[in-house]
C-alpha positions, -999 to +999 in steps of 0.1 A: +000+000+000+016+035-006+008+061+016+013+095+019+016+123+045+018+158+047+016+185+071+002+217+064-007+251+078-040+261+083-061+270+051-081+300+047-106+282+023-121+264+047-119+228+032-107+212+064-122+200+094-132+218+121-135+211+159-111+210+186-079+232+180-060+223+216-030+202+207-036+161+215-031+150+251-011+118+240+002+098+216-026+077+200-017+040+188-029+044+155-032+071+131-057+077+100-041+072+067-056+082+034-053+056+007-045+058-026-084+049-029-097+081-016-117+103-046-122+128-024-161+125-031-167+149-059-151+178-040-180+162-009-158+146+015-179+122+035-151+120+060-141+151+070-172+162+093-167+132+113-133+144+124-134+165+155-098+180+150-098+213+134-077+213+099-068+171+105-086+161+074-085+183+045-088+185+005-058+184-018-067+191-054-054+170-081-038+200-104-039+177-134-077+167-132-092+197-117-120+203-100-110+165-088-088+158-058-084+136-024-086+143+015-049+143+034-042+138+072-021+158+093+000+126+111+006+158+138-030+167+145-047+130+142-059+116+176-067+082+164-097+086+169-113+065+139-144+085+136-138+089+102-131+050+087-163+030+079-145-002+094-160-008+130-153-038+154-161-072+139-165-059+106-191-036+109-197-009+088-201+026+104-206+063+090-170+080+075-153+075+038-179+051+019-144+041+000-129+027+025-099+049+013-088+051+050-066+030+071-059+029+112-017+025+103+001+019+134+020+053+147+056+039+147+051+033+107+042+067+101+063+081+121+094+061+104+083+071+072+082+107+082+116+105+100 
C-alpha cells in the first residue's frame, strides 16, 4: 500500500475539518491514513465532518484533473480517533469514507516514514 503524508498550515478556504484546536493529550496507537483509494467524493468529502480536529482532514486538489482531488491527514494533528473510517469492530460498517480509502496504520510506521 503507498501512503502519503503531509503537514500543512491552516487553510483559509475552509476545506478542512473543524472542531477541537487544543493540541492532543497523548500519543494515539494508530493514526488515520488516506489511501490511494480516496476520490475525495466529488469535491463532498464524507469523511471530514466526522473528524473533531480542526484542519486534521483536509482537500488536496489534483492539479492535473481539476475540480478533482483527495482528502490528506495531518500525522501531527490526528488523535486516532477512527471516527472517520467505515470499518467498525467485527466488521461492521459505520458512517466515515464510503471508499474505505482510509486505514488505522500503526503510529511507529508513520512516524518512520516521516523520520
Amino acid at each position: 500500500m503507498i501512503y502519503s503524508w503531509h503537514v500543512h498550515g491552516r487553510r483559509e478556504d475552509g476545506a478542512e475539518s473543524e472542531g477541537i484546536v487544543t493540541p492532543r493529550k497523548k500519543r494515539p496507537k494508530e493514526l488515520a491514513v488516506i489511501t490511494e483509494c480516496c476520490t475525495g467524493c466529488a469535491g463532498s468529502p464524507a469523511c471530514v465532518p466526522y473528524c473533531p480536529v480542526a484542519d486534521c482532514m483536509y482537500w488536496v486538489p489534483d492539479e492535473d484533473h481539476q475540480p478533482f482531488g483527495h482528502i490528506e491527514v495531518d500525522p501531527i494533528l490526528c488523535i486516532g480517533c477512527k471516527k472517520c473510517t467505515s470499518k467498525g469492530p467485527d466488521g461492521a460498517f459505520l458512517d466515515g469514507c464510503p471508499w474505505d480509502a482510509i486505514e488505522m496504520v500503526a503510529i511507529e510506521e508513520v512516524e518512520a516514514q516521516l523520520a
